[in-house]
LOKEGU-47826 format. One record per atom (N, C-alpha, C): residue in one letter; z negated, y negated, x. Coordinates in steps of 0.05 Angstrom, whole numbers, plus 5000, padded with zeros to 4 digits. Atoms other than C-alpha are relative to their C-alpha. Example, Ala and Ser with C-alpha at 12.3 -4.5 7.8 and 13.67 -1.06 7.14 Angstrom:
2
A500050245018A484450905246A500049765018S500150244984S485750215273S498649784985
This chain:
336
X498450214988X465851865094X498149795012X501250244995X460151495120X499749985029X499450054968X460551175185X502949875008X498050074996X467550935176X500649794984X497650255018X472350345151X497049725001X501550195006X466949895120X497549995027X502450004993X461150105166X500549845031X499150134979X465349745229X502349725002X498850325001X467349115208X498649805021X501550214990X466148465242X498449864987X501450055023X461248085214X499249605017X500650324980X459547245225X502649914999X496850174981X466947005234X500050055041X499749894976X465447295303X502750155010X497649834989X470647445354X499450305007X500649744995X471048195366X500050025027X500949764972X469048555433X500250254996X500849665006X468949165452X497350095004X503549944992X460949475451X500450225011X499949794981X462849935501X501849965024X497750034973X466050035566X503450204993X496949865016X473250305530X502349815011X497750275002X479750055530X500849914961X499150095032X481949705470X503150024992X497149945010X487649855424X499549844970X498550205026X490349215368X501350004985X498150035018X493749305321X500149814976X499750205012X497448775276X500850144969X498549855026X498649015200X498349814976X501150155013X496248285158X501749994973X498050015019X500048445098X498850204974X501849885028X498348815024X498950244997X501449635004X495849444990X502050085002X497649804994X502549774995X499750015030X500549974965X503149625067X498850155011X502049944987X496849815083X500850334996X499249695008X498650535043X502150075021X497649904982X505950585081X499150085028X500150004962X502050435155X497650305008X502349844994X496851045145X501850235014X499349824977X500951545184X499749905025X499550194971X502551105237X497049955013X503450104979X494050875246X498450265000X501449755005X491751625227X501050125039X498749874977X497351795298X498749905016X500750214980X494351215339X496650174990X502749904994X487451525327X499650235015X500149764985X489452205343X500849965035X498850004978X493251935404X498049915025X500950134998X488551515427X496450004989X503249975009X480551775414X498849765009X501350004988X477351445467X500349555003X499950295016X479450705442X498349884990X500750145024X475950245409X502949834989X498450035016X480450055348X499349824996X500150305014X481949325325X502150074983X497350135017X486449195264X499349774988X500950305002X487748485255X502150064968X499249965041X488948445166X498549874990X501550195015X486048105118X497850174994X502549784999X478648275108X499650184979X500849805015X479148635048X501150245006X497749724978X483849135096X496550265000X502949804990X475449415107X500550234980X500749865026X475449695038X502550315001X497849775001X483150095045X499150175026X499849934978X480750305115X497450215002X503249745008X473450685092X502150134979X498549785023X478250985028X501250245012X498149764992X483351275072X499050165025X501149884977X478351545118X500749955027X499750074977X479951145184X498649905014X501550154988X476250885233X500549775026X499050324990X478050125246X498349795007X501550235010X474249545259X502449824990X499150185005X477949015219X499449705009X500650254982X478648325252X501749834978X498850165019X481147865190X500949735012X497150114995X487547535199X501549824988X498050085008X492247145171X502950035004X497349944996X499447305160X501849825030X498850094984X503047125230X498549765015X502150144985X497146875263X498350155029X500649874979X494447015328X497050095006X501649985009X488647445322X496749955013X502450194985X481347105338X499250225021X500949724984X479547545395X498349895030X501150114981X475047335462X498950285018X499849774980X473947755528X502350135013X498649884978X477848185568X502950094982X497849965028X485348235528X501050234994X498949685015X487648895493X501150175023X497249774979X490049495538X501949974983X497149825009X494649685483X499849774972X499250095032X497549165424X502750164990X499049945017X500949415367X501649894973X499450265021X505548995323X501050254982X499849825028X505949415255X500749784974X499650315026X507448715212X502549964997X496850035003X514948695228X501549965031X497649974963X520148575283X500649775012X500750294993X518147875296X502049915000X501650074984X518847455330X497349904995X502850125012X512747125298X498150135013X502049854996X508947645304X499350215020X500849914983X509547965360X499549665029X501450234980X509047265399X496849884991X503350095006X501647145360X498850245012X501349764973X499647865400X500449955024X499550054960X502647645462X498849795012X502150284992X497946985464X497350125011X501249954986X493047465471X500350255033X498649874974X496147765538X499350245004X501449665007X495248525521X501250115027X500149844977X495849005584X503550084993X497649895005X501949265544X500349894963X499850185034X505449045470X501650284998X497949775023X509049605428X501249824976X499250135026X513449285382X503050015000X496249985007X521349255354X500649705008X497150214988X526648825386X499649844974X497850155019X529048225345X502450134992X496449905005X536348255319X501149895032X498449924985X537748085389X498250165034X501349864986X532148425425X497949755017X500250224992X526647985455X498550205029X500549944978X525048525521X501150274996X498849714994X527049135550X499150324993X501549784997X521049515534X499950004968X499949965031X521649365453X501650224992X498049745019X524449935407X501849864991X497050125018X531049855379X499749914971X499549915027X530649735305X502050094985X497849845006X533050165273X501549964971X499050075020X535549855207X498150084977X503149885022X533350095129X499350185005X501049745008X528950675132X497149914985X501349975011X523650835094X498049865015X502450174985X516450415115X499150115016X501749754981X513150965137X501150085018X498949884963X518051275182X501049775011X499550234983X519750565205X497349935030X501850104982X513150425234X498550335017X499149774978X512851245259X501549985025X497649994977X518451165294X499749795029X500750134973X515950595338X498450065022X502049904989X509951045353X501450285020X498649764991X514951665370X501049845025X499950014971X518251195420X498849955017X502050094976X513350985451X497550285006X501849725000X510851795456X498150114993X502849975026X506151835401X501150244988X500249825015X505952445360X499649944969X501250195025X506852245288X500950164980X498649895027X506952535217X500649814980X499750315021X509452045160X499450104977X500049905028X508952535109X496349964995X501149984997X501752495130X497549664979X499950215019X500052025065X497050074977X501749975013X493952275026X496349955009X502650174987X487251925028X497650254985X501949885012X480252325019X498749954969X501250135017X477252394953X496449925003X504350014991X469152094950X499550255000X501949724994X465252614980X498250084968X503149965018X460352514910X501949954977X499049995016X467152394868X500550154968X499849955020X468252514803X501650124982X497649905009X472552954760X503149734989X497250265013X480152514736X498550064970X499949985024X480252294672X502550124986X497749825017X485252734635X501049774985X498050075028X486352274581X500049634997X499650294985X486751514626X502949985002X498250154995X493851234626X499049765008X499850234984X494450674682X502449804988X497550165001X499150094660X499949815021X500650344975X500149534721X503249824993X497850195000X504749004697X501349825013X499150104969X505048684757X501150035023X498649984971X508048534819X500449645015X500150284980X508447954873X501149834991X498450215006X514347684849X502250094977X498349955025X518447594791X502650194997X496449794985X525048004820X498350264986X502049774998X519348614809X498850074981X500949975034X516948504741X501550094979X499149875025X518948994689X499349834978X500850275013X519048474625X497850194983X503349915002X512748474596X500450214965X499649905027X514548674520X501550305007X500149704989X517649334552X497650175009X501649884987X511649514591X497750074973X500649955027X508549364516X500450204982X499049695015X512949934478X498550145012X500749734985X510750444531X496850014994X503449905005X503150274531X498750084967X500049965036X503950284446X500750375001X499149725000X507450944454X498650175011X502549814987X502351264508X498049994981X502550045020X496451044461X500950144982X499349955019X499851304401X500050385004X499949774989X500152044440X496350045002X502849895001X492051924442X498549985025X501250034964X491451754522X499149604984X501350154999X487251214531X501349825014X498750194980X490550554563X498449815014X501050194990X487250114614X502649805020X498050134994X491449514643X498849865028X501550104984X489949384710X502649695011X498650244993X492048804755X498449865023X502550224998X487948244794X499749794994X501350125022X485047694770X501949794997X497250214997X492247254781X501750114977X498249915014X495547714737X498850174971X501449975030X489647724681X501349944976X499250145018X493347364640X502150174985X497149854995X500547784644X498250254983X500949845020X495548374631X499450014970X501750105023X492848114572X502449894973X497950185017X499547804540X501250334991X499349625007X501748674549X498250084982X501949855009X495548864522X500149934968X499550155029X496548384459X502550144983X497149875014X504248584449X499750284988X501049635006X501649404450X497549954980X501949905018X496649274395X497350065006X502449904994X491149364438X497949745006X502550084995X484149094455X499849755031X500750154967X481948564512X499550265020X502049744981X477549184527X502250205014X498849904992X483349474553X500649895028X499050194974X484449014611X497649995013X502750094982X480949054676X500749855017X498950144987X485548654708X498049735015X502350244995X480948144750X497550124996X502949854999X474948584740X499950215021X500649724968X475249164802X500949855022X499450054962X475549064875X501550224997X498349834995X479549454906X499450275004X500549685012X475450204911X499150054978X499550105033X474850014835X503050104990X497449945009X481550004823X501050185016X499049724993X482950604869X498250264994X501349835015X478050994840X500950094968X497949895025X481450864770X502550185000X496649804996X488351124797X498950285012X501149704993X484551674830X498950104968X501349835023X481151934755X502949914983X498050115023X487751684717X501850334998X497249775002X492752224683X502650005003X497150074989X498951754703X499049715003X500150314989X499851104728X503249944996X496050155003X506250664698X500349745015X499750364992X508050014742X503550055015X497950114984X513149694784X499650185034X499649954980X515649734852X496949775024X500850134988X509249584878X496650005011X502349844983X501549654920X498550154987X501549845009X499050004867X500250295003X498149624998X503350634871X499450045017X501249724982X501550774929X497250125005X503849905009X494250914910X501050204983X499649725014X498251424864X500950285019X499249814976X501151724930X497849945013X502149984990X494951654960X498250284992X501849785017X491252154905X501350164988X498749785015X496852494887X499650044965X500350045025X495952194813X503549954989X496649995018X502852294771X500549724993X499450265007X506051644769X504250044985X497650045000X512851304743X499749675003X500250184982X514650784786X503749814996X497250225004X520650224762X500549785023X498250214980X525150004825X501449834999X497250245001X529249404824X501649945016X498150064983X531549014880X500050215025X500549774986X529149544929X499250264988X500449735005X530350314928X497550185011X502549824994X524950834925X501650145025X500449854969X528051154995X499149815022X501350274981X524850505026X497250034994X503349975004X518150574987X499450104982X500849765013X517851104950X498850075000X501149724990X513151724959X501750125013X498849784978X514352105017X498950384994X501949695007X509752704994X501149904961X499749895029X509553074921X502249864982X498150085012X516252894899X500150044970X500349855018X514953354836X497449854976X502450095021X508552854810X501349775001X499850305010X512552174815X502949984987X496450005005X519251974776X499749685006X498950284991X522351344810X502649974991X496950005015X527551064764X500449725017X498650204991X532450644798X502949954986X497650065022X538950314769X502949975021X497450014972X542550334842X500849845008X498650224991X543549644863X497149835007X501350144992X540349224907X499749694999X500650294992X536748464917X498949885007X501950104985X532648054934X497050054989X502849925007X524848314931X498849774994X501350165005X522147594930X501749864978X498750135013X527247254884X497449924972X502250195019X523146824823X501850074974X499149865022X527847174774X500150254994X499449725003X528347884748X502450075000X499749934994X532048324784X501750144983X498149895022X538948544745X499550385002X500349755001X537649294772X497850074986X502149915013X530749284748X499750034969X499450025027X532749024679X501350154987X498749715006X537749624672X498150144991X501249645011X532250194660X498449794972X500050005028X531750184589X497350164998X502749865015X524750394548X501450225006X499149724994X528351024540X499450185022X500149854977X527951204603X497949985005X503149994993X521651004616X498050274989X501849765023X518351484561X501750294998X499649724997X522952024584X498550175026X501049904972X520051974657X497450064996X503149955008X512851874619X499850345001X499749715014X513952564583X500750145029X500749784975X515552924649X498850035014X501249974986X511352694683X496750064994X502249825014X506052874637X499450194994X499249665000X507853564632X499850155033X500849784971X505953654709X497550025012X502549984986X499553744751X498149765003X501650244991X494453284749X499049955040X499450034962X491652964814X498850195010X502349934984X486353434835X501450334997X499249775006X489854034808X501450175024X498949864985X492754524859X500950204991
C-alpha cells in the first residue's frame, strides 16, 4: 500500500494545487468514520472513472489515515464541516458534493467556481443539472446513485478495504466492545453493554473496550460494571489504523449503530450491531450478510436526539447474546 492515502496529503496548512498539468476532480465528504466507510464505493468509481485526475477530498485531516487503509489514492485537503474548501489556482474541472443535498454544501463548492458541480437537488431543487433525490436509501447506494447519474460506473457492494501487506494473523480469541456512539439516541445503556462483555469473558474471549478518548470514561464505567480491568480499555489510546487494526484481528465486534462497524464491514470481522432510531437498510452492511446480525426493534427517530432511543431500548440482553452466539459460530474475518 505504499504510495497511497497518507503518502499525498497536504502538508503546511497549504492550499492545494495541482503538481501537474491534469484536470482536477473535488470532492466534498467532511464528515465521520462511518461516512467515510459508506462513501468508498462511490471514491473507489471516481478513481476508476476518472485516472488521469488529480484527486482532492476536502475532510477532516485524519480522513489521510481511512484513505491509505482503504487503499485510495486522495490527497486530503482538511475541511471543516460545511465550509468552503481552502483551495488557490485554477478552480476544479469536476466538484463533487458527497456531504449531503445542501444547500450548504454544495454552495461552499460553488465559491470555488468548479468547471462543473455534481450534486442532489434540495427539497425543491436548486438547478437543472442536480440529481433528483431520491429519498431513504441506503448511504452507499445514495451517494452511487449520484455517480450513476451523472454516468459513472459504480459498485456499492464494492465495500472491503485491503488487509496490511505485512499484516498479521486475527486474534481468534479478541471480543471488540464499543459503547459508544455520537449521541445519546445511539447508546445502548451502559450496564447492558456490561452483562454481554461479563458473559463474553466468562466464555474465555478476551474483551477490549474501545472508544476515543471522549468516550474514555463511558468505556471505563462498562469495563467496571463487567468485572473487568482498566487494562481492558483502549478507549483514547489508538488512532485510528490502531483501532482498525484491532477490528481487523478481533473474533467479533459488539457496538451500536455506529463508525465503528463499518471497520467490521470493512474486514469482514463478525459483528452485532444494535439499531435504534435508524434502520440497518440505511447503514447496515451491504456485503457478508451471513457475518453481521443487526438487531432492530422496527421503529424509527431521531439519530441525534440527547435521549435514548425507545427502539434501541427494546433489544433486550437476550437478544444480544443470542446474536453473540451466532455470530460466533461463523467464519472469522480472514477465513474463506
Amino acid at each position: 500500500m505504499e504510495g497511497v492515502g497518507r503518502a499525498v496529503g497536504t502538508g503546511g496548512g497549504d492550499e492545494p494545487r495541482s503538481p501537474r498539468n491534469a484536470p482536477s476532480l473535488l470532492v466534498c465528504r467532511s464528515l465521520g468514520l462511518g461516512d467515510f466507510g459508506t462513501a468508498v464505493p462511490a471514491l473507489r468509481a471516481l478513481e476508476r472513472a476518472l485516472p488521469h485526475h488529480d484527486r482532492f477530498l476536502a475532510a477532516p485531516s485524519w480522513y489521510r489515515d481511512l484513505v491509505w487503509l482503504a487503499g485510495l489514492r486522495w490527497t486530503v485537503i482538511p475541511t471543516g464541516p460545511l465550509q468552503p474548501p481552502p483551495w488557490r489556482g485554477v478552480a476544479p474541472d469536476l466538484a463533487v458534493n458527497l456531504h449531503g443535498r445542501g444547500p450548504q454544501s454544495t454552495a461552499a463548492l460553488n465559491t470555488l467556481a468548479p468547471r462543473r458541480l455534481w450534486a442532489y437537488g434540495g427539497p425543491t431543487g436548486s438547478s437543472h443539472e442536480d440529481a433528483p433525490w431520491p429519498g431513504p436509501v441506503h448511504d452507499t447506494r445514495l451517494w452511487c446513485g449520484l455517480l450513476e447519474w451523472n454516468g459513472v460506473a459504480t459498485d456499492p457492494t464494492n465495500l472491503r478495504w485491503p488487509a496490511p501487506s505485512r499484516g498479521s494473523e486475527p486474534e481468534r480469541d479478541t471480543v471488540i466492545v464499543h459503547p459508544g456512539a455520537a449521541s445519546a439516541s445511539r447508546r445502548w445503556p451502559s450496564h447492558r453493554f456490561a452483562y454481554v462483555a461479563r458473559w463474553l469473558a466468562d466464555l474465555g474471549f478476551e474483551i477490549l473496550f474501545t472508544g476515543s478518548s471522549g468516550e474514555r470514561p463511558l468505556a471505563e464505567q462498562v469495563a467496571r460494571e463487567a468485572g473487568l480491568g482498566r487494562e481492558t480499555v483502549t478507549a483514547g489510546r489508538t488512532d485510528v489504523p490502531g483501532l482498525a487494526e484491532l477490528v481487523r484481528r478481533a473474533r467479533l465486534l459488539v457496538c451500536g449503530d455506529t463508525g465503528v462497524a463499518h471497520l467490521a464491514t470493512a474486514y469482514g470481522t463478525p459483528s452485532v450491531r444494535l439499531f435504534g432510531p435508524m434502520p440497518p437498510s440505511l447503514w447496515g452492511p451491504l456485503v457478508d450478510g451471513d457475518r453481521h446480525e443487526c438487531l432492530w426493534s422496527g421503529t424509527r427517530g431521531d439519530p441525534h436526539a440527547d435521549h435514548l432511543d425507545p427502539g434501541l431500548a427494546a433489544i433486550t440482553v437476550d437478544r444480544v447474546l443470542s446474536a453473540c452466539e451466532r455470530a460466533l459460530s461463523r467464519k472469522g474475518p480472514l477465513d474463506e
